[in-house]
LUMZA-831356 format. One record per residue: chain; x negated, y negated, z negated of N, C-alpha, C in turn; residue number from 1. Coordinates in pm, whole numbers. Each point is the difference from the previous one (the first is absolute). Last residue first. Example, Ala and Ser with C-alpha at 12.3 -4.5 7.8 and 13.67 -1.06 7.14 Angstrom:
2
 ch    nxx    nyy    nzz   caxx   cayy   cazz    cxx    cyy    czz   i
  A  -1285    225   -708    -82   -119     -6     77   -109    -73   2
  A    -29    572      7     89   -119      0    -90   -120      0   1
// end
This chain:
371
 ch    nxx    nyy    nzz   caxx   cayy   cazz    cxx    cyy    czz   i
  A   3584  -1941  -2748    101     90      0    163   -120      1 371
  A   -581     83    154    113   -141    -19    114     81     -8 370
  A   -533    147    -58    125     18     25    129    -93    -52 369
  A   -568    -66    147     85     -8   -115    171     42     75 368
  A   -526    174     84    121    -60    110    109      0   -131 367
  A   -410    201    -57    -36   -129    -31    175    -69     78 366
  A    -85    489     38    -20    -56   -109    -38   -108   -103 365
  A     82    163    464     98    -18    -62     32    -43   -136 364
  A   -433     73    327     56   -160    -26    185      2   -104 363
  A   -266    446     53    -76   -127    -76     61   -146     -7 362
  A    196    353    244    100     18   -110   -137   -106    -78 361
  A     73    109    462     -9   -172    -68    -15     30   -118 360
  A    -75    485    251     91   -113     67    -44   -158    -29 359
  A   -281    376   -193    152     35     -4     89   -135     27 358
  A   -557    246    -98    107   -141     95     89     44    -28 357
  A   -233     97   -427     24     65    138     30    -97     85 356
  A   -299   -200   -372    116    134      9    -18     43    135 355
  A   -270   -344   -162    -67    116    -85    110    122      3 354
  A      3   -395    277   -114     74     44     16     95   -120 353
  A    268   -369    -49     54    117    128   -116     87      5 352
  A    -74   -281   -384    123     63    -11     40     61    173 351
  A   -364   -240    -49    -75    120    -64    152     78    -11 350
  A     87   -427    194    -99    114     40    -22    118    -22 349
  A    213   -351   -225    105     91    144    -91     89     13 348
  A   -229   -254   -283     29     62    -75    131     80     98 347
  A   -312   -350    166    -71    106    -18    150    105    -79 346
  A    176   -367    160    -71     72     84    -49    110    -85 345
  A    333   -268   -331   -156     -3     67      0    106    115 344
  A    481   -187    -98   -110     71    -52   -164     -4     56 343
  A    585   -242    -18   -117    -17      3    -72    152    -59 342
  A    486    108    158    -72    -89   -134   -127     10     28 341
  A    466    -59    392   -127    116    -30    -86   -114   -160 340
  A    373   -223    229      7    181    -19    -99     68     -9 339
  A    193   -541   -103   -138     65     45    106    153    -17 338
  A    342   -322    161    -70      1    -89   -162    115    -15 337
  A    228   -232    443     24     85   -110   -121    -12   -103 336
  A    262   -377    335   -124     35    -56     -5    114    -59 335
  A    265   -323    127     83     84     76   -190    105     25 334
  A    177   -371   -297    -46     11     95    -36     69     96 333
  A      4    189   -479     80    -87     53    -40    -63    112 332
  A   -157    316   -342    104     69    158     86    -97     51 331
  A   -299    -11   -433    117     23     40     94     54     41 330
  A   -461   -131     57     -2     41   -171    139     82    -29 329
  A   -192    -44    509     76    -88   -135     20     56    -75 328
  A   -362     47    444     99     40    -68     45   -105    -72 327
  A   -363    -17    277    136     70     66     50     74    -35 326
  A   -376   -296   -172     94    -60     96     94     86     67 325
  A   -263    198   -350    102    -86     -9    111    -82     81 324
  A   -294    497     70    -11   -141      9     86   -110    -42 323
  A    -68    511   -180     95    -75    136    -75   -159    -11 322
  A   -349    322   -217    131    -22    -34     80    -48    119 321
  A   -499    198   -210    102    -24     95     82      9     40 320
  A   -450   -104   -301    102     38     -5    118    -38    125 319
  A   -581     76     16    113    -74     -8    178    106    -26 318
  A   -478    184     -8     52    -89   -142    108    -77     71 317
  A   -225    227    338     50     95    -67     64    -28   -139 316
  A     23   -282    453   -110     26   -119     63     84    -30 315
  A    238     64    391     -3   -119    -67   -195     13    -94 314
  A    109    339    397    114    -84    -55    -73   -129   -122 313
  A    -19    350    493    -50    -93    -36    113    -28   -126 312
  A   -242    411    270    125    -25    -79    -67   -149    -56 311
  A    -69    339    431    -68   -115    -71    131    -37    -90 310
  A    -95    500    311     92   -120    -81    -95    -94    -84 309
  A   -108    363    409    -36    -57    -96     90   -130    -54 308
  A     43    535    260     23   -112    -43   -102    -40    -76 307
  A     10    446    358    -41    -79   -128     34   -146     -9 306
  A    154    547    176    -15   -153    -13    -23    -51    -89 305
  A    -23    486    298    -62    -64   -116     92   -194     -2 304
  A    229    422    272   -145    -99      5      6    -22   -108 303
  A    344    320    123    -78     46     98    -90   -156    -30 302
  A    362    108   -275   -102    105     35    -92     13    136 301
  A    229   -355   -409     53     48    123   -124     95     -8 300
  A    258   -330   -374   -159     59     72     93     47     95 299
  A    189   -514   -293    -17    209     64   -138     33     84 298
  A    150   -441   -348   -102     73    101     36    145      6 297
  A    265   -485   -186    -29    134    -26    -86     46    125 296
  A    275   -496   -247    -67     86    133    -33    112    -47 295
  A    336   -455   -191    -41    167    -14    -70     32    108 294
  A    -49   -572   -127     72    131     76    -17    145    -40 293
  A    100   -522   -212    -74    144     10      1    130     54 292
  A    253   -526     27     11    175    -95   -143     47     36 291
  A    198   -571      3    -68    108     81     -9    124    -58 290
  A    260   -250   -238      8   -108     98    -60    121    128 289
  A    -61      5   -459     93    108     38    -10    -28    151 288
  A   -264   -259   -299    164      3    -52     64    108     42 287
  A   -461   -100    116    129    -70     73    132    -17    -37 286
  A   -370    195   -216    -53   -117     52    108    -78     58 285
  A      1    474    -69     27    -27   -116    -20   -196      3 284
  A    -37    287    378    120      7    -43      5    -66   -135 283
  A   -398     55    189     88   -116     48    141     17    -24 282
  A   -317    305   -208     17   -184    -73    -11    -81    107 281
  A     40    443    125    119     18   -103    -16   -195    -40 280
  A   -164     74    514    -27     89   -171    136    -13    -57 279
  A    -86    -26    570     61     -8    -92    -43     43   -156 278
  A   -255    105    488    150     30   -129      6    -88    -97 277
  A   -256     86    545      0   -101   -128    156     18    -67 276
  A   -369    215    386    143     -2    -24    -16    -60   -152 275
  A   -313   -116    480      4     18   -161    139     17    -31 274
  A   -314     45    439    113    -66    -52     32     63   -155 273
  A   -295    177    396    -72   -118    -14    139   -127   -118 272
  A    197    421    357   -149    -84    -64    -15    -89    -49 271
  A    456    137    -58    -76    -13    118   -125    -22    -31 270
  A    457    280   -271   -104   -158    -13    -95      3    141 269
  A    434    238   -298    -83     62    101    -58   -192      1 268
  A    308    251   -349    -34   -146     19   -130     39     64 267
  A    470    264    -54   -140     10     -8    -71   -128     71 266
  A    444     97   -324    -34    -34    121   -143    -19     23 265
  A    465    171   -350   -168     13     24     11    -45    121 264
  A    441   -121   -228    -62     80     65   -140    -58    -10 263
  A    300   -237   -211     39     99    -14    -54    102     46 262
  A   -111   -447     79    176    -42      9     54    218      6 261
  A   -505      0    -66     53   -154    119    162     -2     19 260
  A   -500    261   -251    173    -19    -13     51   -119     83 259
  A   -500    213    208     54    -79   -129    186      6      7 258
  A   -528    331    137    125    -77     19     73    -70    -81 257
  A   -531    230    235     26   -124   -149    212    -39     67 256
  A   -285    327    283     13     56   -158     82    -92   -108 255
  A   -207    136    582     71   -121   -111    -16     66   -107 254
  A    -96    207    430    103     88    -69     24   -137    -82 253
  A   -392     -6    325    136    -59     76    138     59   -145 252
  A   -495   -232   -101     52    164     31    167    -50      0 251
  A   -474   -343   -108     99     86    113     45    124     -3 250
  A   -104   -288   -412   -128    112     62    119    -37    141 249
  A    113   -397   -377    -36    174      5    -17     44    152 248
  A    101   -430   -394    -52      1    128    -21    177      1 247
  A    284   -451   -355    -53    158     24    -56     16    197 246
  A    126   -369   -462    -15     43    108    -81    123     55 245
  A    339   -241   -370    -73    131    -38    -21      5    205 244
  A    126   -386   -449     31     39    126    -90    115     30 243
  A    126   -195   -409     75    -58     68     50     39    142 242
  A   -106    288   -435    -59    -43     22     66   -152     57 241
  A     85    551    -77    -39   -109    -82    -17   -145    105 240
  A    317    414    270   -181    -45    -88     86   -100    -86 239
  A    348    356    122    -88   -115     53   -103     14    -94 238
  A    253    445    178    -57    -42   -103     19   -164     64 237
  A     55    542    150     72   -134    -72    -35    -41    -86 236
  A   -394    372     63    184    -22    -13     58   -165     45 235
  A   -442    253    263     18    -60   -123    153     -4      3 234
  A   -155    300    227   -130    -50     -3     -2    -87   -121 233
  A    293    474     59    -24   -182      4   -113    -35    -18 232
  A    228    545    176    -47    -96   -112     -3   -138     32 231
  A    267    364    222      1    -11   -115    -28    -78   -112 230
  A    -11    -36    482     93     -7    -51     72      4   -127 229
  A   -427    102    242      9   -132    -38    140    -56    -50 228
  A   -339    465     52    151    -25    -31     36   -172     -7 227
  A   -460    195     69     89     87     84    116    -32      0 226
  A   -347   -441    -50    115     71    -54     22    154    103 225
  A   -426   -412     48    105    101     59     71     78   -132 224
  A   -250   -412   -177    -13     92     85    148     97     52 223
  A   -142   -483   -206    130     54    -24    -33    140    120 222
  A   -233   -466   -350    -53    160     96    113     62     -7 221
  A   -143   -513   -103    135     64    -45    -19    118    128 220
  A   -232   -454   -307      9     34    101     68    189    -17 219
  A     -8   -550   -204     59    143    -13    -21     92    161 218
  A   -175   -532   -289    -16    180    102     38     48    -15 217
  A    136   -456   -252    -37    148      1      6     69    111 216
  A    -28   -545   -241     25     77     85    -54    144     13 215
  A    164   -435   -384    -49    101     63     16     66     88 214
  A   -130   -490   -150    130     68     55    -50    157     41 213
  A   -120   -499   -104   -101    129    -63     69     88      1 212
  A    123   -362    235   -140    -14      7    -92    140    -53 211
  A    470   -117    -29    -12     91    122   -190      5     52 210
  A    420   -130   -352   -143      8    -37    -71     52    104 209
  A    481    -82    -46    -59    161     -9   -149    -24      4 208
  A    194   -383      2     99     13    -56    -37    164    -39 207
  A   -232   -286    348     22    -35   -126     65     84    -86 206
  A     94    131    455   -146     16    -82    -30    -67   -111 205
  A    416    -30    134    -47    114    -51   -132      4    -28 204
  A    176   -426    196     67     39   -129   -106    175    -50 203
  A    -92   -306    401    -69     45    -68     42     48   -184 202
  A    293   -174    390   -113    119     37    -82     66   -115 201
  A    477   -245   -174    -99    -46     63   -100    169     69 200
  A    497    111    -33   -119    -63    -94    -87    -84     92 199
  A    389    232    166     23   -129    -52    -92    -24    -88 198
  A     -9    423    219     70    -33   -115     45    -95    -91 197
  A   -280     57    398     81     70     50    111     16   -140 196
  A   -451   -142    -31    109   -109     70    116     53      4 195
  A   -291    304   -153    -30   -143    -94    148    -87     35 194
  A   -183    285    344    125    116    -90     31   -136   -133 193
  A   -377    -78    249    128    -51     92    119    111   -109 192
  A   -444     26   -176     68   -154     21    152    -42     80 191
  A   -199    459    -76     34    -42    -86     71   -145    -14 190
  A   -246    149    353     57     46     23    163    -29   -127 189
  A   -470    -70     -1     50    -97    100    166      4     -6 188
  A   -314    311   -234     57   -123    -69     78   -139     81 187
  A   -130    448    171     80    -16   -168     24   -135      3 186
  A   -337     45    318    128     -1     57    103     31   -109 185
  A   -477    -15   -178     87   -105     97    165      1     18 184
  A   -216    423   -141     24   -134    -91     73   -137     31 183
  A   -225    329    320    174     12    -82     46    -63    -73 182
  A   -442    -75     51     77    -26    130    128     28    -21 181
  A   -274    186   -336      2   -195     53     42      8     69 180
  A    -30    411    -10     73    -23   -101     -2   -157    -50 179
  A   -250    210    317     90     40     76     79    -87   -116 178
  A   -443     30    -75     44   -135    121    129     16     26 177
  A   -150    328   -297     26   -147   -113    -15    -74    119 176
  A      6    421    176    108      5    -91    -30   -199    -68 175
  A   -378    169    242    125    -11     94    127    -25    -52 174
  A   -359     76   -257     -6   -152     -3     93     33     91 173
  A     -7    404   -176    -23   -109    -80     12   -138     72 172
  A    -64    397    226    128    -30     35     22   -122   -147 171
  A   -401    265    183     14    -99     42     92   -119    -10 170
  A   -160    432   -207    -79   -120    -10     42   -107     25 169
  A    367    397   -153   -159     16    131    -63   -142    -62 168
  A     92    -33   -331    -27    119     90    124     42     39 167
  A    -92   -310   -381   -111     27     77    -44    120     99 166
  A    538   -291   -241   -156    152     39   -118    -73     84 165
  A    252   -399   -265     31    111    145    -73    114    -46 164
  A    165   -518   -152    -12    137    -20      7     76     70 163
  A     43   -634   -117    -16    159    119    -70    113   -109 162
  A    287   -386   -224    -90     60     53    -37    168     83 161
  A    407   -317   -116    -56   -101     44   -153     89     16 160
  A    160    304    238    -19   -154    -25    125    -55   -131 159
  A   -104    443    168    -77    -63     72     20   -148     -9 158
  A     76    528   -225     95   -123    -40   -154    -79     81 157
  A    159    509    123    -79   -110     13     89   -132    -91 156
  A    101    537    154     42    -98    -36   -126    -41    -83 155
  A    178    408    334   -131    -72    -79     58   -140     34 154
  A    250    532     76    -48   -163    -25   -119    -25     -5 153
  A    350    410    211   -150    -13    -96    -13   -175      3 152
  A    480    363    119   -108   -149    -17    -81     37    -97 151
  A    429    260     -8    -80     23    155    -73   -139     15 150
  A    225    140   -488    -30    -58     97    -98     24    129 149
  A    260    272   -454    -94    -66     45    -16    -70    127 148
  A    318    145   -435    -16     39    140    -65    -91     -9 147
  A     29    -14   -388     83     78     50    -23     51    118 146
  A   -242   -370   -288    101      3    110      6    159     -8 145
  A   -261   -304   -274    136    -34    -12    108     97     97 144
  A   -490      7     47    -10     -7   -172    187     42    -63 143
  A   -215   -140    467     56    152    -31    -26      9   -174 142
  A     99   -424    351    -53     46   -127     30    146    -95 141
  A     12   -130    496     18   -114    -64    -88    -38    -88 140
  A   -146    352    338    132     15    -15    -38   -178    -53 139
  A   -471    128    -50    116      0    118    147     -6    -59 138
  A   -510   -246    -12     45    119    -59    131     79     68 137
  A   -358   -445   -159      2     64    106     61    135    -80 136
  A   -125   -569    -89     14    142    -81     41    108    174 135
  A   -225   -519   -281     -7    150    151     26     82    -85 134
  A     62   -365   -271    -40    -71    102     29    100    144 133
  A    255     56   -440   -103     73    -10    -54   -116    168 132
  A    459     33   -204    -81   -121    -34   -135     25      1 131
  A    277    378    -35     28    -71     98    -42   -129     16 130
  A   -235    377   -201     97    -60    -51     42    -81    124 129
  A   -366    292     25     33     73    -39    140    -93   -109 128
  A   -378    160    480     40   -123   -121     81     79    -45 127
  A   -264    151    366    113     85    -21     83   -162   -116 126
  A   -460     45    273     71   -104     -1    123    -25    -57 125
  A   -280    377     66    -88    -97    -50     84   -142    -57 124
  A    161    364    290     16     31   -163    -77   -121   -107 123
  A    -57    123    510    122   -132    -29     -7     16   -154 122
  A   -341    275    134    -19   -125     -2     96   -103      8 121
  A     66    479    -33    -92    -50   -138    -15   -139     44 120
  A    242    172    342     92      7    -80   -102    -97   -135 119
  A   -137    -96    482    -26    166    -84     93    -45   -127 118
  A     65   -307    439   -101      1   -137     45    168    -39 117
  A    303   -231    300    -82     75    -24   -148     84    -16 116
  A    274   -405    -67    136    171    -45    -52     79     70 115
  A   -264   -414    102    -11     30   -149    129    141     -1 114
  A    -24   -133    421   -155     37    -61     24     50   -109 113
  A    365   -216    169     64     79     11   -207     86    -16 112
  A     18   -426    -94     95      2    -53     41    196    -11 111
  A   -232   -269    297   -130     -9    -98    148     76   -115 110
  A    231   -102    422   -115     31      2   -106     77    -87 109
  A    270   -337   -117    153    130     63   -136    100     46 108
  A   -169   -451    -24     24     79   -130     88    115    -18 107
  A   -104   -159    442   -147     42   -108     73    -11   -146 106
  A    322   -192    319    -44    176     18   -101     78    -71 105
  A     83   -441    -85    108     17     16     18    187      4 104
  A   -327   -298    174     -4    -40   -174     95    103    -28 103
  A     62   -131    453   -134    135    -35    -79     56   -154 102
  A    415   -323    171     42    121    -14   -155     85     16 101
  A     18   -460   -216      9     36     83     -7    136     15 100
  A    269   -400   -241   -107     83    -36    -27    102    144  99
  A    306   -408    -70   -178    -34     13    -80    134    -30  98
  A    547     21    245    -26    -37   -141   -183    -55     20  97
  A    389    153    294    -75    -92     -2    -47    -84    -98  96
  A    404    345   -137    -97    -21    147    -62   -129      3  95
  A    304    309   -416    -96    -89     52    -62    -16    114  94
  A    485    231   -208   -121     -9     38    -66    -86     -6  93
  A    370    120   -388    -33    -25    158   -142     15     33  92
  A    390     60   -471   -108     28    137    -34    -88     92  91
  A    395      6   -333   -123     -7    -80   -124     41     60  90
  A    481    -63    160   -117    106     62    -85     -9   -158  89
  A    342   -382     55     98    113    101   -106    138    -45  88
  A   -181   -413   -150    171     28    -77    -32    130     65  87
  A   -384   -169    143     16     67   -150    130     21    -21  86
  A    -35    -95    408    -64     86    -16    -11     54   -119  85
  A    151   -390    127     83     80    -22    -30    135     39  84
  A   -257   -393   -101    112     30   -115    105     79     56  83
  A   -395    -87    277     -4     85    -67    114    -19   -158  82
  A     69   -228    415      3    166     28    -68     30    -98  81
  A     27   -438     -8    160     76    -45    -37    128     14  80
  A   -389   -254     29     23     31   -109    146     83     10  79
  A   -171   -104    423   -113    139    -80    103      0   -168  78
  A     89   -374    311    101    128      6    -33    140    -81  77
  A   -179   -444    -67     88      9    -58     71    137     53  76
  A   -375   -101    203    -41     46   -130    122    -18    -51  75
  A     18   -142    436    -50    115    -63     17     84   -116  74
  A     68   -469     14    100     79     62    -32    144     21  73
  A   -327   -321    -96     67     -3   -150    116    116     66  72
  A   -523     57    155    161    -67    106    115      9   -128  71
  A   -515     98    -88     12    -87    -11    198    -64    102  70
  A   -138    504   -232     28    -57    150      1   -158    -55  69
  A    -17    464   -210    -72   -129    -36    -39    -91    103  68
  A    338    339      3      6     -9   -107    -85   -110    -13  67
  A     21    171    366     48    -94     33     20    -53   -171  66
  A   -285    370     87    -19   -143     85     86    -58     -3  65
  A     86    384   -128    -67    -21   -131    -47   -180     94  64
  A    423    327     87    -79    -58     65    -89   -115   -105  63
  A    352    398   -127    -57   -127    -13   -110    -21     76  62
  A    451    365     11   -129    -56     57    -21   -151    -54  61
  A    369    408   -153    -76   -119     53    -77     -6     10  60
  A    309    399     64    -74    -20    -85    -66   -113     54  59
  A    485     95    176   -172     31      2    -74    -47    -80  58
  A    554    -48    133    -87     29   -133   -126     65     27  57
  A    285    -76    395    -53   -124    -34    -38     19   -141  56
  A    189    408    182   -145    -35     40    -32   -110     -3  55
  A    294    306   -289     24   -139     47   -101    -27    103  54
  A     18    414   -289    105     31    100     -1   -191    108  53
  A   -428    187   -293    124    -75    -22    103    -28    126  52
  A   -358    462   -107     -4   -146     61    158    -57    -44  51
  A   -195    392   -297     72    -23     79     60   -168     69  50
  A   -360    417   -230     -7   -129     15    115     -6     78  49
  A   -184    431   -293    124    -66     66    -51   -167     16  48
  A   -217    399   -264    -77    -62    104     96    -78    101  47
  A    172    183   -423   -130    -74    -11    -31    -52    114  46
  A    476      5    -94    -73    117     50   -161    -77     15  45
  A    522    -15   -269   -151   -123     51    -85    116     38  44
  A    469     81   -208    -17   -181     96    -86    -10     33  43
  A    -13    364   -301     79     61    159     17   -116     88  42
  A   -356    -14   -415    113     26     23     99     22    145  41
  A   -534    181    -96     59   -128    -15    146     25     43  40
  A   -493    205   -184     90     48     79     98   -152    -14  39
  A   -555    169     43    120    -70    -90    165     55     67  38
  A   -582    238    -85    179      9    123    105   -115   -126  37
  A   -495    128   -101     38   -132     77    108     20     79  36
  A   -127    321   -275    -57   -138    -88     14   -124    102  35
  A      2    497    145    108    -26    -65     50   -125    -79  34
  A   -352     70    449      6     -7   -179    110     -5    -41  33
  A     41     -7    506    -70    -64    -80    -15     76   -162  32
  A    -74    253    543    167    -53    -86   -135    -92    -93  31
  A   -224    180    310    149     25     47    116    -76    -71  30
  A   -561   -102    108     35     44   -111    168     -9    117  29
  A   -453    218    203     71   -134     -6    115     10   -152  28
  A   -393    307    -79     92    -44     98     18   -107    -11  27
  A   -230     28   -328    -89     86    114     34     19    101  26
  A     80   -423   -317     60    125     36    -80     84    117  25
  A   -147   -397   -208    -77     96   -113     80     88     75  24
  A    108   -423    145   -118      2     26    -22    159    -53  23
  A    366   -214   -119     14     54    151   -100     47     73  22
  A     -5   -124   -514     84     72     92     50     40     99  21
  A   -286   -334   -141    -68    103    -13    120    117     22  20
  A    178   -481     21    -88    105    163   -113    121    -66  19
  A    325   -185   -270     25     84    119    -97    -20    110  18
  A   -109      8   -541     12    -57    149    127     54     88  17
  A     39    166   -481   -101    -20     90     17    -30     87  16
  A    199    171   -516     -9   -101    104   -136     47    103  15
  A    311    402   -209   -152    -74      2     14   -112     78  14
  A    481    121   -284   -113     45    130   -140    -55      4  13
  A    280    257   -451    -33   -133    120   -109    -31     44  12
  A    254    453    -79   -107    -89    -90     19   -138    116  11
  A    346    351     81    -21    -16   -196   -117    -39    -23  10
  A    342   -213    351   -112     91     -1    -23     18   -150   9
  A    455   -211    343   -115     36   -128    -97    109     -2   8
  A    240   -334    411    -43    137    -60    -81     28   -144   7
  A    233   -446    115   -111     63     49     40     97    -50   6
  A    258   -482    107     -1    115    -78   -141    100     74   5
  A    294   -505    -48   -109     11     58    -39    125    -50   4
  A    367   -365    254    -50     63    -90   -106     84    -46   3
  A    167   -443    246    -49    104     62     -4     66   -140   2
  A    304   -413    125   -139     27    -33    -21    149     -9   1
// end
């Protein structure tokens, strides 16, 4: 894991945008803020992706049609490939999914409008607790952090009730058609993963309350870097949640990479296709069974990119624990005993959001140690 050091300054630094910072330099800007150079241990070079020496290990593909394919054979193959997508990746893709790639682009679209809005008018929306409906702002949480982050946000809680800016105009209802539809495919998606663990289909949604289940906009401004080597878009980290689908801008450089048997690997995607992670409360759901994947966002210097992550996870009151059926009180039957201790959603929550990212260390703290 990456360590994490800054140039000291004797006042601390002025938060602000980055894009009012790239925006406000009278020149092009050369170097970054002393407030955003991370530095990292001699094993891990920030912007390092290194393909898996195997070329039969490729990042999977779920073919979303065959997932709800009236052909039982089909669909039995959709489920193995995605249990071993979650074992092996805590990733994969989505193709031939119901949402359509012009939905798709208009919020990526209406998305990259709003970052830029006049600074006073994102401010409008600035919130001010993490459980706040809209909040907008940048780095993580510069309250906590040390070094600062190459990312501007805006974060939306959109269902069980919708929330949005009123501005630009348009991108409100484009965002709440885009975020049903995703929805959908969550939860479809959910079902076969359901199976894929010897549960009944409709085990999780029951079980995570999925009716009133919260889902979050995260949308995610990663402008040109002079130094991209230095700084991060975001640290090593997994999400909250169950599942975290993400869609972003065309630009040939990428950004979003994940830990994969030790190494970073850049999880490049085709039009119109959804990259889908892995949360912490499927790790915690499964017993362990499925992990949680580490991903991280590098910048680069020559394009803007913009992501939008859909974070799907449980009610925010439900407590969430390993599932019984796949465990033993014990460890008998060849069953492990529970490893992670029941907790409310809402209360993980406010507990990863109100620190720093720093790798799992939120889910470590529910992960019971077996000595």
């Amino acid at each position: 894991m990456a360590s994490i050091s800054a140039q000291t300054s004797p006042e601390p630094p002025k938060v602000t945008t980055i894009k009012a910072l790239t925006d406000s330099s009278a020149a092009a800007l050369k170097s970054i803020p002393p407030h955003y150079n991370y530095t990292t241990n001699p094993c891990e070079n920030i912007g390092a992706a290194t393909p898996s020496p195997d070329p039969q290990d490729t990042v999977p593909v779920i073919d979303f049609s065959l997932l709800t394919s009236a052909d039982s054979e089909q669909h039995s193959i959709v489920i193995q490939d995605l249990a071993r997508a979650c074992q092996e990746w805590g990733f994969f893709l989505v193709v031939n999914h119901s949402v359509a790639e012009s939905l798709m682009k208009a919020v990526v679209d209406g998305l990259e409008e709003f970052f830029n809005l006049r600074e006073d008018e994102k401010q409008e929306f600035e919130g001010k607790h993490v459980l706040d409906p809209i909040r907008c702002g940048t780095s993580f949480n510069p309250k906590m952090e040390k070094v600062f982050l190459w990312r501007d946000f805006l974060k939306v809680f959109v269902h069980p009730h919708f929330h949005f800016p009123n501005k630009p105009p348009a991108l409100s209802e484009v965002a709440r058609e885009y975020c049903k539809r995703s929805r959908e495919v969550a939860r479809e998606l959910l079902r076969g993963i359901s199976e894929s663990l010897g549960l009944e289909p409709c085990y999780i949604d029951k079980a995570m309350d999925l009716e009133s289940s919260l889902q979050v906009f995260i949308g995610n401004l990663y402008p040109p870097c002079p130094q991209p080597e230095l700084a991060m878009g975001l640290p090593p980290h997994s999400d909250h949640g169950l599942l975290t689908l993400i869609i972003q801008n065309d630009t040939p450089t990428g950004g979003l990479q994940l830990k994969h048997k030790g190494k970073w690997v850049n999880a490049n995607a085709p039009p119109n296709c959804f990259l889908v992670l892995t949360g912490d409360h499927f790790e915690i759901l499964s017993n362990g069974k499925y992990r949680s994947v580490l991903h991280r966002a590098v910048v680069n210097s020559q394009a803007t990119r913009i992501s939008v992550a859909l974070s799907h996870g449980p009610s925010l009151d439900t407590v969430v624990g390993p599932a019984p059926e796949l465990m033993d009180g014990n460890g008998k039957d060849n069953q492990p005993a529970a490893a992670y201790i029941p907790m409310r959603y809402k209360e993980y929550l406010e507990l990863q959001q109100s620190n720093q990212l720093d790798g799992k260390s939120c889910l470590d703290r529910v992960r019971i140690q077996i000595s």
